[in-house]
N, CA, C and O atoms as a Tinker XYZ file with bonds, in Angstrom:
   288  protein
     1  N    -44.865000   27.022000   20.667000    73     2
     2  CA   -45.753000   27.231000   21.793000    64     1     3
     3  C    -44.904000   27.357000   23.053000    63     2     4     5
     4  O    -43.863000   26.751000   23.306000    81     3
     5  N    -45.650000   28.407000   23.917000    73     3     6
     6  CA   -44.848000   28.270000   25.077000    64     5     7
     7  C    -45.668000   27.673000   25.970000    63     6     8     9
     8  O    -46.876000   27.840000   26.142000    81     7
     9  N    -44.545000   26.628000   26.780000    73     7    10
    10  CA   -45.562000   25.929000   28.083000    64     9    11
    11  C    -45.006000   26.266000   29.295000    63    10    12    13
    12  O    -43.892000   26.790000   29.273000    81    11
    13  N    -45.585000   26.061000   30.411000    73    11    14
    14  CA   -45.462000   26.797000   31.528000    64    13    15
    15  C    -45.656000   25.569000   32.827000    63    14    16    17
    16  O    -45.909000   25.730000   34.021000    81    15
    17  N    -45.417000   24.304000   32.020000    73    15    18
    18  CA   -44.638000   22.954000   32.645000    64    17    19
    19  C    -43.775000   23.119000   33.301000    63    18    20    21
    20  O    -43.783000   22.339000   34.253000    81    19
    21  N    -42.839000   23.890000   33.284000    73    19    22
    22  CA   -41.990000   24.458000   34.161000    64    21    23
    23  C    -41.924000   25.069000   35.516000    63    22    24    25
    24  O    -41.115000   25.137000   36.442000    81    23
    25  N    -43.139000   25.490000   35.230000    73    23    26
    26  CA   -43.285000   26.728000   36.369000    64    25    27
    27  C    -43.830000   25.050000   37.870000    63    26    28    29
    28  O    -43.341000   24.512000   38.863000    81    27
    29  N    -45.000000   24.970000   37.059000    73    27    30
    30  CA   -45.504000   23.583000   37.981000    64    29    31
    31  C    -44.246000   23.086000   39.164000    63    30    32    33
    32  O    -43.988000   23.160000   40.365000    81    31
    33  N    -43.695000   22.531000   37.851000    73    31    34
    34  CA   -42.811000   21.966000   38.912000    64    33    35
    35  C    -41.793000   22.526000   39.800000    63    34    36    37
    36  O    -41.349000   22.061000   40.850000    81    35
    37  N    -41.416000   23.934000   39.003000    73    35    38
    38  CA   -40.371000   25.098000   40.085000    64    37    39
    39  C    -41.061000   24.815000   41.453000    63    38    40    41
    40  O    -40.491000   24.262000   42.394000    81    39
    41  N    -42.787000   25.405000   41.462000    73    39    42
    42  CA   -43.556000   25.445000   42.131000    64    41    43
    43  C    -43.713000   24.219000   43.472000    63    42    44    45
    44  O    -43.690000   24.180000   44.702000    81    43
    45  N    -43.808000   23.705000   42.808000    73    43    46
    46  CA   -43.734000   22.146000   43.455000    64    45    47
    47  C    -42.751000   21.752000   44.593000    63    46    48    49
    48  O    -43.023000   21.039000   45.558000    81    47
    49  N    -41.479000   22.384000   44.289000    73    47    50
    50  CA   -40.049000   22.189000   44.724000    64    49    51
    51  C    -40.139000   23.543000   45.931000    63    50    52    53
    52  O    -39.377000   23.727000   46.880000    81    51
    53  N    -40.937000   24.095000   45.655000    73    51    54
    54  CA   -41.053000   25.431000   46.442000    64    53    55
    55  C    -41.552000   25.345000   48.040000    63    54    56    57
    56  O    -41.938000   24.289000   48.541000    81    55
    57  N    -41.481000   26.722000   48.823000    73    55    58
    58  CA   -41.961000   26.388000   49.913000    64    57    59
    59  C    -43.513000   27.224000   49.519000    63    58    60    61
    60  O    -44.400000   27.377000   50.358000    81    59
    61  N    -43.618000   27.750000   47.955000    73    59    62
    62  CA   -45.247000   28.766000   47.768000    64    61    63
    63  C    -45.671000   27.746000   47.154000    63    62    64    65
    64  O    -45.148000   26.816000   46.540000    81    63
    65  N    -47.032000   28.162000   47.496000    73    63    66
    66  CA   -48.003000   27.342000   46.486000    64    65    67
    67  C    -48.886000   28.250000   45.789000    63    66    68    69
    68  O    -48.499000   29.358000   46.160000    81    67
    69  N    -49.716000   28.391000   45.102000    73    67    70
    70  CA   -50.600000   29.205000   44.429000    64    69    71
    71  C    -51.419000   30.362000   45.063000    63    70    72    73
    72  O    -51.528000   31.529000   44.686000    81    71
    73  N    -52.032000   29.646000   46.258000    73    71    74
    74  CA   -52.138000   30.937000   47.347000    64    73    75
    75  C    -51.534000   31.648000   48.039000    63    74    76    77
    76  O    -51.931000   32.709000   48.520000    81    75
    77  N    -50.451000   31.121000   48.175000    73    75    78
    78  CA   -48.990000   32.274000   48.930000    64    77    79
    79  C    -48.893000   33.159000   47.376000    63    78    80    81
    80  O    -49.298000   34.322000   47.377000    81    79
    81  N    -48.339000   32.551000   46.066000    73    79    82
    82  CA   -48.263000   33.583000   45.482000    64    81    83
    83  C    -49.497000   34.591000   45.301000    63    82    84    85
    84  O    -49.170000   35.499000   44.536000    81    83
    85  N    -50.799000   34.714000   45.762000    73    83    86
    86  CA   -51.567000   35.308000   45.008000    64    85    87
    87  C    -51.897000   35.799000   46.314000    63    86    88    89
    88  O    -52.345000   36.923000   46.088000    81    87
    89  N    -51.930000   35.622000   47.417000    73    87    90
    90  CA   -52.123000   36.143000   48.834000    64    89    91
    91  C    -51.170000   36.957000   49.423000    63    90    92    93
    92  O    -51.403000   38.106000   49.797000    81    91
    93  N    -49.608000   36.132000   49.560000    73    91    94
    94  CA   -48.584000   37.154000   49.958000    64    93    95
    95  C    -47.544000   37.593000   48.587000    63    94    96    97
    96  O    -46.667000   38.350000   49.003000    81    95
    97  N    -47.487000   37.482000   47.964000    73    95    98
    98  CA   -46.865000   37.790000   46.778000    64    97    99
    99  C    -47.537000   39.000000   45.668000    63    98   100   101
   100  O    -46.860000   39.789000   45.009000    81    99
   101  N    -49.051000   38.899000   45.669000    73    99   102
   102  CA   -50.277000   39.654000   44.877000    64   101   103
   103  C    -49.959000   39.474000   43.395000    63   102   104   105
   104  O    -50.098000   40.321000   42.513000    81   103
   105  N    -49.529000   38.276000   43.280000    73   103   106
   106  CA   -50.164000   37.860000   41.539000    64   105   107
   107  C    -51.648000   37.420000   41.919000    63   106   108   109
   108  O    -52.101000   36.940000   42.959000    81   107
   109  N    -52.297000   37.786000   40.592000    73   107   110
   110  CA   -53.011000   37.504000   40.375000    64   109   111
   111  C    -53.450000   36.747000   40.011000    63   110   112   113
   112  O    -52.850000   36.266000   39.050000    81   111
   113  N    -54.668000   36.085000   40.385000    73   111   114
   114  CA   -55.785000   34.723000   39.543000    64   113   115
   115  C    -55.669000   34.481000   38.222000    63   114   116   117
   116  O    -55.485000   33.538000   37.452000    81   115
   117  N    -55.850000   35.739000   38.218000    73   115   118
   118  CA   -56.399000   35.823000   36.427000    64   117   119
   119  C    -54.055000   35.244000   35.704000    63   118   120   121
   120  O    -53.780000   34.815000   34.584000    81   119
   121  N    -53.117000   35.478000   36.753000    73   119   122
   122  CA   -52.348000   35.057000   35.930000    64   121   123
   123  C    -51.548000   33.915000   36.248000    63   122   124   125
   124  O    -50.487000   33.637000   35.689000    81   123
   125  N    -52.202000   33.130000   37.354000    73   123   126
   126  CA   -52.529000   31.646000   37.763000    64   125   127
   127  C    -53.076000   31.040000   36.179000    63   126   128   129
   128  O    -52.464000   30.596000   35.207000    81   127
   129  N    -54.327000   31.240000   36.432000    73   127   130
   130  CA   -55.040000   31.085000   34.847000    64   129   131
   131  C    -54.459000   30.890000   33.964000    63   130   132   133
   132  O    -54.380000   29.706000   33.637000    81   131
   133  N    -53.740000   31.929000   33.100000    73   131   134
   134  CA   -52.819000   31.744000   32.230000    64   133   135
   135  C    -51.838000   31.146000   32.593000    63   134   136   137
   136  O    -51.799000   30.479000   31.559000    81   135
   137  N    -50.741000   30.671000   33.316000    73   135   138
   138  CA   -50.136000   29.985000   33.651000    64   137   139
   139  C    -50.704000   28.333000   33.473000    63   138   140   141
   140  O    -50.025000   27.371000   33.115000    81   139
   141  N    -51.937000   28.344000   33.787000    73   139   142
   142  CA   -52.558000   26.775000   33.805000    64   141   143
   143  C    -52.704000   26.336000   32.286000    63   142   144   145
   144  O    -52.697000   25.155000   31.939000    81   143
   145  N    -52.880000   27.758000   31.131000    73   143   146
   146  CA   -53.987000   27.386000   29.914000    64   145   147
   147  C    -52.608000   27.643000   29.109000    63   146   148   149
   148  O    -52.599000   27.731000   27.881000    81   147
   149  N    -51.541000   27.746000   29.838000    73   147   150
   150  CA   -50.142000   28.087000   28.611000    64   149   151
   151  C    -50.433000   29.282000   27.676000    63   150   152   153
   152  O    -49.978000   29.377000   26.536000    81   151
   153  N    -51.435000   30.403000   28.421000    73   151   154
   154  CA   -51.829000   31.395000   27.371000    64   153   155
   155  C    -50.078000   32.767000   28.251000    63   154   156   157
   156  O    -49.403000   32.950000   29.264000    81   155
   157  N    -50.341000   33.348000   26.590000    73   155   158
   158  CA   -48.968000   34.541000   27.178000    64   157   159
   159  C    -48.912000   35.464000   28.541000    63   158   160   161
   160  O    -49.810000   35.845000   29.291000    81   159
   161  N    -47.542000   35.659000   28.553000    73   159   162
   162  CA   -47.512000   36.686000   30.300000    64   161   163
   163  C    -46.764000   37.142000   29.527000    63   162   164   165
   164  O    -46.358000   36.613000   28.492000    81   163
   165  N    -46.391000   38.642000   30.145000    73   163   166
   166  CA   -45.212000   39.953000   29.902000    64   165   167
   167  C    -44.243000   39.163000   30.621000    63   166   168   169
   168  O    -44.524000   38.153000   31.265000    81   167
   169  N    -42.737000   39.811000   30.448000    73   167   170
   170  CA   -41.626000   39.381000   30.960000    64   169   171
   171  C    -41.653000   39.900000   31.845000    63   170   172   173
   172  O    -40.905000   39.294000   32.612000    81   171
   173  N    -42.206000   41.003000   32.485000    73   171   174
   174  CA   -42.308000   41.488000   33.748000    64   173   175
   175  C    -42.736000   40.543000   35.136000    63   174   176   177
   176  O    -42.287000   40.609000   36.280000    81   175
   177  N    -43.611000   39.794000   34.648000    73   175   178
   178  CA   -44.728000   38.712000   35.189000    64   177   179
   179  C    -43.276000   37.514000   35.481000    63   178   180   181
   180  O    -42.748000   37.230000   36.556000    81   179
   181  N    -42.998000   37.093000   34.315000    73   179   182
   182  CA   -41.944000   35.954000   34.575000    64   181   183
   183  C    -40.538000   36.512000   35.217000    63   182   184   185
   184  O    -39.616000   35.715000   35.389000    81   183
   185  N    -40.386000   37.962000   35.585000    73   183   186
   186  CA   -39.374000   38.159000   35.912000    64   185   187
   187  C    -39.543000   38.029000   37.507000    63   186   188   189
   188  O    -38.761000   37.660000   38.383000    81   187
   189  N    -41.050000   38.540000   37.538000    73   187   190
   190  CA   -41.853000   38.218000   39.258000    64   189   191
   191  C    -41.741000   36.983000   39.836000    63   190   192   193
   192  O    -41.669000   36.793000   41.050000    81   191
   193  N    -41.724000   36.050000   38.896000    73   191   194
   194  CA   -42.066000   34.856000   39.039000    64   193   195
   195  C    -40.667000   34.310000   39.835000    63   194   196   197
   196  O    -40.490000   33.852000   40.964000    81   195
   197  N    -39.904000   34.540000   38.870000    73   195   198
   198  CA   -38.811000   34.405000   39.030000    64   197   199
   199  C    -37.730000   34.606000   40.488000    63   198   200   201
   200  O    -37.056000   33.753000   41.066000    81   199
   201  N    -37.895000   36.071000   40.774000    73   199   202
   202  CA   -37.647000   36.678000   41.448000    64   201   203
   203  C    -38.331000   35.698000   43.127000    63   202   204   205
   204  O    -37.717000   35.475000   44.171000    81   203
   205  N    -39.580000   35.376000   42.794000    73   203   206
   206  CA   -40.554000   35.104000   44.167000    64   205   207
   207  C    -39.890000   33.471000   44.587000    63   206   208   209
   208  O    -39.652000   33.102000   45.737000    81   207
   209  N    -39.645000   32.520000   43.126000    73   207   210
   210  CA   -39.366000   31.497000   43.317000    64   209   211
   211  C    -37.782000   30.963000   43.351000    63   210   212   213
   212  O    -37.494000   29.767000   43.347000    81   211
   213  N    -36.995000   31.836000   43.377000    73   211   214
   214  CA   -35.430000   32.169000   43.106000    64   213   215
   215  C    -34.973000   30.849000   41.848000    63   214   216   217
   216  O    -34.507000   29.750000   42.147000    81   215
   217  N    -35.212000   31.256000   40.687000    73   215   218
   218  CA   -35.326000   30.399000   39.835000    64   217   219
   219  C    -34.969000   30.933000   38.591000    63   218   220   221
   220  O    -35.071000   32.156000   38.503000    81   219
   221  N    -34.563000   30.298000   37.572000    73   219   222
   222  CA   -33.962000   31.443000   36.320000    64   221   223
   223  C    -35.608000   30.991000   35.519000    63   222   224   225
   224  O    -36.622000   30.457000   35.968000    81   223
   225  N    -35.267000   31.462000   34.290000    73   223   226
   226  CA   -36.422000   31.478000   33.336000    64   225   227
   227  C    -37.092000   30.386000   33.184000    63   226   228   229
   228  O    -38.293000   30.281000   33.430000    81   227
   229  N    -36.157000   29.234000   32.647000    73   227   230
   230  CA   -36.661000   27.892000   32.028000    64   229   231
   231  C    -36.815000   27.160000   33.569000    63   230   232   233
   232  O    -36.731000   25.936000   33.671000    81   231
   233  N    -37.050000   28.036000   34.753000    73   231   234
   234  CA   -37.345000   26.823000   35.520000    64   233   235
   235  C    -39.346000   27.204000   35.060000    63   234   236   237
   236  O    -40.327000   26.515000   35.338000    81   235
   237  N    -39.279000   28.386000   34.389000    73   235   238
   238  CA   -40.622000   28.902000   34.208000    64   237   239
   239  C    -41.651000   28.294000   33.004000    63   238   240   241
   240  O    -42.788000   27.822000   33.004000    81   239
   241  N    -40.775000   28.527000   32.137000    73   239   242
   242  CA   -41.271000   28.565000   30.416000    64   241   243
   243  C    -40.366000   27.964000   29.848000    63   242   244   245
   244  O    -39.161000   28.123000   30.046000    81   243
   245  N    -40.942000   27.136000   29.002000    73   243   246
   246  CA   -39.904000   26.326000   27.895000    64   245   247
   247  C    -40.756000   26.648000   26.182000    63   246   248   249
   248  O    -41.869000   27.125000   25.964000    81   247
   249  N    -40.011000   26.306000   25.500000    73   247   250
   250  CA   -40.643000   26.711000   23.958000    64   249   251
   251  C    -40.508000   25.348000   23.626000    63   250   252   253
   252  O    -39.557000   24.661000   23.998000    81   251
   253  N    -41.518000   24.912000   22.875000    73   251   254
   254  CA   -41.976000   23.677000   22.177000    64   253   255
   255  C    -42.603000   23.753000   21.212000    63   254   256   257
   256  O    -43.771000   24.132000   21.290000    81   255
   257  N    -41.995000   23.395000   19.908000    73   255   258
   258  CA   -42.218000   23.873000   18.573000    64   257   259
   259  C    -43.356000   23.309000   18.460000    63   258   260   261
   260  O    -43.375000   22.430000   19.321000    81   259
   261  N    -44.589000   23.308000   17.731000    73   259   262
   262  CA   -46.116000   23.151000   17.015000    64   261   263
   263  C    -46.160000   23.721000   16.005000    63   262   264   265
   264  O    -45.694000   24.814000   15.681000    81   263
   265  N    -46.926000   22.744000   15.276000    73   263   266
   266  CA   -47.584000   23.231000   13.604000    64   265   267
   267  C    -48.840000   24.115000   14.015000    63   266   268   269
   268  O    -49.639000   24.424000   13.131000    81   267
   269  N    -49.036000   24.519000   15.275000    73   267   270
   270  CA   -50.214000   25.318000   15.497000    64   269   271
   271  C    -49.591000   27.163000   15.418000    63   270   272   273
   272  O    -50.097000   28.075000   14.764000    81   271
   273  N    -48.799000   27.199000   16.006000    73   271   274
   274  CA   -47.951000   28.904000   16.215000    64   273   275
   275  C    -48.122000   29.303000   14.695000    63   274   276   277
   276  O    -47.900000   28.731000   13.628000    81   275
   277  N    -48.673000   30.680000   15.111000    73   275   278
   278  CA   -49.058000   31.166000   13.978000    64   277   279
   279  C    -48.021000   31.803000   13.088000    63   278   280   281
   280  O    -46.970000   32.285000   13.509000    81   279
   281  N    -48.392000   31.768000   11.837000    73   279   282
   282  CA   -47.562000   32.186000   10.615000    64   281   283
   283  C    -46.706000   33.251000   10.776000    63   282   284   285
   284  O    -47.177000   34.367000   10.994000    81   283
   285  N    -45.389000   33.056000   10.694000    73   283   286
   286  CA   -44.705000   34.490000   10.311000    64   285   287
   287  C    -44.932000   35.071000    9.282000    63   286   288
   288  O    -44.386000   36.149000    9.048000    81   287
């Protein structure tokens, strides 16, 4: 599973908060959302992310193994 525990706290450390990114930045709600529900983003999205919060990946997303991730 990927979680997005990361991002929180990049966030946190930041001078944006959720409405700077989605006001002056123009992410979107809908990928606030996913960010909150740990559902998937394109690497494009985390490269935005990235880019907005001067931060490498894993300050974003971390992988955390589960018996839930579906079958190869």
């Amino acid at each position: 599973m990927i979680s997005y525990e990361p991002f929180w706290n990049t966030l946190k450390q930041s001078d944006e908060t959720t409405y700077t990114l989605i006001n002056r930045h123009h992410i979107s709600s809908a990928i606030i959302d996913k960010l909150r529900k740990n559902k998937p983003l394109n690497t494009t999205t985390i490269n935005d992310l990235c880019r907005i919060l001067h931060c490498q990946i894993q300050d974003i997303a971390q992988y955390i193994p589960s018996d839930s991730d579906q079958t190869l």
